[in-house]
ZAMARGU-4260 file (C-alpha; in steps of 0.2 Angstrom, whole numbers, plus 5000, padded with zeros to 4 digits):
<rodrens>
0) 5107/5183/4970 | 5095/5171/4959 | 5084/5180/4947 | 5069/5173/4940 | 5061/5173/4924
5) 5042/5177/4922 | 5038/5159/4918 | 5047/5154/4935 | 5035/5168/4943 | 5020/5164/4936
10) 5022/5146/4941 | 5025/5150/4959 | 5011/5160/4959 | 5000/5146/4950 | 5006/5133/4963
15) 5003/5147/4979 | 4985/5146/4976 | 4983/5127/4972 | 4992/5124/4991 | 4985/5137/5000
20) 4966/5133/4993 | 4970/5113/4998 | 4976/5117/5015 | 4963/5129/5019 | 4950/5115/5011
25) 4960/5101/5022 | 4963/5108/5036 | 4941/5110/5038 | 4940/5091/5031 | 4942/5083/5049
30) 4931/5095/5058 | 4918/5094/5048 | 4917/5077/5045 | 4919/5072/5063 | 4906/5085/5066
35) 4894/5079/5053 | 4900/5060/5051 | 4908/5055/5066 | 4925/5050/5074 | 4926/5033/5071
40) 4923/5031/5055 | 4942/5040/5050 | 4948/5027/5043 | 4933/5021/5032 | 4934/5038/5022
45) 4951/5039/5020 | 4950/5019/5011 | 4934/5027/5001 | 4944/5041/4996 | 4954/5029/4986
50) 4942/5022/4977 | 4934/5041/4971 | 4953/5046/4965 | 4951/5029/4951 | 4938/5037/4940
55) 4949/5054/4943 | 4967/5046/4936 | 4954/5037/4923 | 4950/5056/4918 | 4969/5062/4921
60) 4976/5051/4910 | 4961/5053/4895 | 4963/5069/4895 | 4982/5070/4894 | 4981/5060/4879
65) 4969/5072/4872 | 4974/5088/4877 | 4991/5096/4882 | 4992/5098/4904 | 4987/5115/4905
70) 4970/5112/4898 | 4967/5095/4908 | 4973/5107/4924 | 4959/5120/4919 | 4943/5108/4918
75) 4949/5101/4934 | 4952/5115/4943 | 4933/5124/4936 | 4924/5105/4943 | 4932/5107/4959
80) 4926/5125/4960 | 4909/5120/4956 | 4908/5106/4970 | 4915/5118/4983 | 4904/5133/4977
85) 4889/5119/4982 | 4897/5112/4997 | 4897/5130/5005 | 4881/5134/5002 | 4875/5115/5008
90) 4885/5118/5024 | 4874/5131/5029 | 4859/5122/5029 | 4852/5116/5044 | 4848/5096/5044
95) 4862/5094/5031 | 4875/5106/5036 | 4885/5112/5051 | 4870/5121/5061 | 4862/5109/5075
100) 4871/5095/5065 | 4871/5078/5074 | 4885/5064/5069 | 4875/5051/5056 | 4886/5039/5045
105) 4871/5042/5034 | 4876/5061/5031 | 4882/5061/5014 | 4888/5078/5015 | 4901/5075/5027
110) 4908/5059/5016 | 4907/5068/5001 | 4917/5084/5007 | 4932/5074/5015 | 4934/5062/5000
115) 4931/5075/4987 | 4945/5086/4997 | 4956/5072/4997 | 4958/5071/4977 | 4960/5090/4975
120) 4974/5090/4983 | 4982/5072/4976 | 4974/5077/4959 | 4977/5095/4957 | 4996/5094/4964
125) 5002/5082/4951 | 4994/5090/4938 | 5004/5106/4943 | 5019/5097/4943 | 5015/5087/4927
130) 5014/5104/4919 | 5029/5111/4928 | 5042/5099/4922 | 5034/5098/4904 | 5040/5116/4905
135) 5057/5117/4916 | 5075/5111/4913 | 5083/5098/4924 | 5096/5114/4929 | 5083/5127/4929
140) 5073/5115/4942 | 5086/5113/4954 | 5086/5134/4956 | 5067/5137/4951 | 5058/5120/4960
145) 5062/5126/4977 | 5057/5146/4973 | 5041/5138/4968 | 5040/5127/4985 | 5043/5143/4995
150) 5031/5155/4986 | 5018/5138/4989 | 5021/5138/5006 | 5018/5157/5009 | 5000/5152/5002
155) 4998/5137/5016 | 5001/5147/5028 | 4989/5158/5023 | 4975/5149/5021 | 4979/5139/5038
160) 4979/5157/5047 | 4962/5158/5040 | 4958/5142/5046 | 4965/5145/5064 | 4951/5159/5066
165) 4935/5148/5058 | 4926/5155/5074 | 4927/5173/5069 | 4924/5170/5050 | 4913/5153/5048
170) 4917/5138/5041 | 4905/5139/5025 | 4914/5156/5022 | 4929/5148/5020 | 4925/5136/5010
175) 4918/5148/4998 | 4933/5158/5000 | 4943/5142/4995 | 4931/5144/4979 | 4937/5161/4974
180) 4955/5156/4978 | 4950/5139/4961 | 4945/5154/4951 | 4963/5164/4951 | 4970/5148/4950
185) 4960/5152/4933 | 4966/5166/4928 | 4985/5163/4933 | 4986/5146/4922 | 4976/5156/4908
190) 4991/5171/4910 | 5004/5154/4910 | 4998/5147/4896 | 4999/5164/4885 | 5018/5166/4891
195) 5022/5146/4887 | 5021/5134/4874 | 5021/5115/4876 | 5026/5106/4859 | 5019/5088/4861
200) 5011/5074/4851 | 4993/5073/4859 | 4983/5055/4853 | 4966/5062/4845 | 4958/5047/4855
205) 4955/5051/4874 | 4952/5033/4881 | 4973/5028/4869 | 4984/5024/4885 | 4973/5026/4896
210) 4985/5010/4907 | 5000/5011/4898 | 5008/5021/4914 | 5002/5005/4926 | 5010/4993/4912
215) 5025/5003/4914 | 5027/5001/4933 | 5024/4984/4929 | 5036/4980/4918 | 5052/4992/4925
220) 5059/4989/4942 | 5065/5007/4944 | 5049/5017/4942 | 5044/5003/4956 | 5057/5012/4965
225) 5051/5027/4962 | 5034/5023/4966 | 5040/5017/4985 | 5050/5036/4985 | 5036/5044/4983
230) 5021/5034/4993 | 5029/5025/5005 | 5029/5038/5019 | 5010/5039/5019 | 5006/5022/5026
235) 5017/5029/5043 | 5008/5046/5039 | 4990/5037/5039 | 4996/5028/5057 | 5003/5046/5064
240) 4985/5056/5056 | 4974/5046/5065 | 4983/5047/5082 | 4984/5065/5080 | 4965/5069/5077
245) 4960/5053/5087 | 4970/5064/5105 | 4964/5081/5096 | 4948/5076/5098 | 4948/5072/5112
250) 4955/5089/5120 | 4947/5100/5105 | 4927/5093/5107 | 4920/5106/5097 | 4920/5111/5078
255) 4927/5129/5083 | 4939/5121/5094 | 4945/5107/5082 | 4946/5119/5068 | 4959/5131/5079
260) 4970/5116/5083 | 4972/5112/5064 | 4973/5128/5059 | 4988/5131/5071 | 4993/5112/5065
265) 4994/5118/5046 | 5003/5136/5052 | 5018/5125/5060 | 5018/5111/5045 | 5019/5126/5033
270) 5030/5138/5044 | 5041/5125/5045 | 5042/5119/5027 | 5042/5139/5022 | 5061/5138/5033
275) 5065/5123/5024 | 5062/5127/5009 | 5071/5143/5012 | 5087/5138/5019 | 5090/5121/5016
280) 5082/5113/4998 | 5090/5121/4985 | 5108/5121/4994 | 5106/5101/4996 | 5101/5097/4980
285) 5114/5109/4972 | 5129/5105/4980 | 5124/5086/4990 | 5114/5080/4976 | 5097/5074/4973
290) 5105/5055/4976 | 5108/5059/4994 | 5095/5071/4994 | 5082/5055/4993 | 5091/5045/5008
295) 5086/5059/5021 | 5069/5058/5021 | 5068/5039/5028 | 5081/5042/5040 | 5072/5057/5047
300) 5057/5047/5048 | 5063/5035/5057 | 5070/5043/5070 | 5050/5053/5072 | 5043/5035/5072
305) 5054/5030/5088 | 5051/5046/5097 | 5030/5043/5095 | 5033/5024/5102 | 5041/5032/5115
310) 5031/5047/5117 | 5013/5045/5111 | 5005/5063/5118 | 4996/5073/5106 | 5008/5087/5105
315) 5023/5074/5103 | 5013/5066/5090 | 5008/5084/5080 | 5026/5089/5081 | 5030/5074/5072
320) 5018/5076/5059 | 5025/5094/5056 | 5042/5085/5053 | 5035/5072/5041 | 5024/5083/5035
325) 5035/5100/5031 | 5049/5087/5022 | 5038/5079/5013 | 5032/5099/5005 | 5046/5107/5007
330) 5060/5094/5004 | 5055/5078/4997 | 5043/5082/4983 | 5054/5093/4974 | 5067/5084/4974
335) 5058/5068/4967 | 5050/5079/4954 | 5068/5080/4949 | 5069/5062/4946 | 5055/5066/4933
340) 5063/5078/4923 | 5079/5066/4914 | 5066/5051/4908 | 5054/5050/4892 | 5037/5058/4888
345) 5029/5040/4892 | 5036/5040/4913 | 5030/5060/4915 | 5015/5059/4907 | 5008/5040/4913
350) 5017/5033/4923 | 5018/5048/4935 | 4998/5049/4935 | 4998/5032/4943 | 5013/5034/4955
355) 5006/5052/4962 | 4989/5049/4959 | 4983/5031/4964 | 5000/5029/4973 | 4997/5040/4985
360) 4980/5035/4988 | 4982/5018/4991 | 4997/5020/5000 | 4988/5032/5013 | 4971/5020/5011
365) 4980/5003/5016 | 4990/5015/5033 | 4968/5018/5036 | 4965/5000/5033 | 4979/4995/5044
370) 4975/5006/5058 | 4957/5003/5057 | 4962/4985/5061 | 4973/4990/5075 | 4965/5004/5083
375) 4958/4999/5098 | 4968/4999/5113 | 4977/5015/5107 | 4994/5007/5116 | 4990/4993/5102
380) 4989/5006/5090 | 5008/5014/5096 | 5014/5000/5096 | 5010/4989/5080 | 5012/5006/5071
385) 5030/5008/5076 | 5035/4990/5070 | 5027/4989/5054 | 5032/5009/5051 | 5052/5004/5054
390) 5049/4989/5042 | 5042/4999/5027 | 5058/5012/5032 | 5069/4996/5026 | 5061/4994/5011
395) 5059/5013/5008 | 5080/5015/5011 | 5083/5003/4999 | 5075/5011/4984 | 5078/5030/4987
400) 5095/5021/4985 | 5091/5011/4969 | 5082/5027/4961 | 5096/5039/4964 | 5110/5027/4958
405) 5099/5027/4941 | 5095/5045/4942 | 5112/5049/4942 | 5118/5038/4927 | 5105/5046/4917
410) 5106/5064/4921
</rodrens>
């Protein structure tokens, strides 16, 4: 049986809260923005949430030059609290909130909660694992890394379940409970931070670096690579989302209802990625490797994409969100973060800003621009999305192959 040191503890519990309070945040960000915004203006928000996550990495990067992870993952976590602590109450307010709400691209509210929920979790994620591999040994995070994922998962499912029964407990409520969740995340980093120390060389000028991580993707063809790894999933994830909430929509009508669908959505992605995580990440990347352990994902994926083009039902489509959603948490984030762990301070603590962080967003943000393009007739929409989706799987194949050939003559 593994045993775990109190570092690897503390840790699981610091990233149990993150996940939990994003997907209990995210799974309400569709509801209420279709409720408050409107349905077809998807896509817009997911390419404006791009642009809110620059000035984000701008402040990411600053203050890792400043200050050690810890404390940059502390200021961010007490800014997010403070947003949602206002967005709860704001929600209640009639004319601006949920009650008598009526769908208005001019309801600020509604633009401001999906975008800002958006960059939690893409922010507040990589600043977890920034900290995590600062702290953890390549051996150590092949045993502890997928601990972590499980105990994160238990969390997700959590705050989904809560999420499933937004009828009984209101919505503001539970954004407000997301709120409390922000403040123990708090108290578990402040505990973490007593029990480890980081020992590293912080520039007494916060704007010093600031795009030395982009220069480094510019000049080195492997963290390229592992910038395709890690993002290149979300432009077929930005195609699948859409169909899923576009057909969930149209069966769920209501906030209540909409709400249950993607709280029983988050139960099976996290359910799922709880089982994986479980029984199958550690074994791989122990005895398979984290080489082959990077080929799995794109070939799982695009098996999902043929079976959408074949079968474009909501229920199909869901399902296949929960597999490209569950690998992605439960399989292929911990096993990139791996790829981390052998390189220099430079590619964990820059570099990595701009893959996670902008990245991810822009990957996701062109899928939305692409789909916005293509949306209407939904048959156009399966069937563009399938061709351009295998397409990026090619590319995708080819440099979880380049990136584990390098990660295994460096390690």
């Amino acid at each position: 049986m593994v045993s775990y040191s109190r570092k690897n503890w503390l840790l699981a519990a610091l990233f149990f809260l993150i996940i939990g309070t994003f997907w209990l945040l995210g799974s309400l960000q569709e509801p209420i923005f279709y409720h408050l915004v409107g349905r077809q203006y998807h896509p817009d928000v997911n390419v404006i949430s791009f642009f809110c996550i620059i000035p984000l990495l701008l402040g990411y990067m600053a203050g890792l030059n400043r200050w050690q992870p810890q404390t940059v993952l502390a200021g961010a976590t007490a800014l997010y609290a403070l947003f949602f602590a206002a967005a709860a109450f704001l929600l209640t307010v009639p004319g601006i909130g949920l009650p008598d709400a009526i769908p208005s691209c001019g309801n600020l509210l509604g633009w401001a909660y999906f975008a800002i929920t958006k960059t939690y979790g893409s922010l507040m994620v990589t600043l977890f694992w920034t900290y995590a591999t600062s702290v953890t040994t390549v051996e150590e995070a092949k045993k502890s890394f997928p601990f972590i994922t499980v105990c994160a998962q238990i969390g997700s499912v959590a705050g989904t379940t809560l999420v499933r029964i937004a009828s009984g407990y209101g919505i503001p409520l539970l954004v407000a409970g997301a709120v409390v969740g922000m403040v123990a995340i708090g108290l578990v980093l402040h505990v973490l931070s007593c029990s480890v120390s980081i020992t590293r060389v912080v520039s007494q000028e916060p704007s010093a670096g600031i795009f030395e991580g982009f220069w480094l993707l510019v000049r080195h063809p492997y963290l390229r690579g592992v910038l395709v790894v890690s993002t290149g999933y979300l432009i077929i994830t930005a195609f699948f989302d859409y169909q899923m909430h576009y057909l969930a929509n149209q069966l769920y009508p209501t906030i209540e209802q909409f709400a249950w669908f993607k709280g029983v959505y988050g139960q099976m992605v996290n359910g799922v990625t709880l089982v994986l995580a479980l029984g199958g990440t550690g074994w791989l990347l122990t005895h398979v490797g984290v080489a082959a352990c990077l080929l799995v994902y794109p070939l799982v994926t695009a098996v999902c994409v043929g079976i959408v083009w074949c079968y474009p039902t909501l229920w199909v489509v869901a399902a296949v969100m929960v597999i490209i959603r569950a690998l992605s948490l439960g399989f292929n984030n911990p096993t990139k973060e791996i790829v981390y762990i052998p390189e220099n301070e430079e590619v964990r603590y820059k570099a990595k800003g701009w893959i996670d962080i902008v990245g991810y967003r822009a990957a996701f943000a062109l899928g939305s621009q692409i789909t916005s393009w293509i949306a209407t007739p939904y048959q156009l929409l399966v069937n563009a999305s399938a061709g351009i989706s295998w397409v990026i799987i090619v590319v995708w194949g080819y440099y979880a192959w380049v990136v584990g050939k390098h990660f295994k003559a460096k390690s």
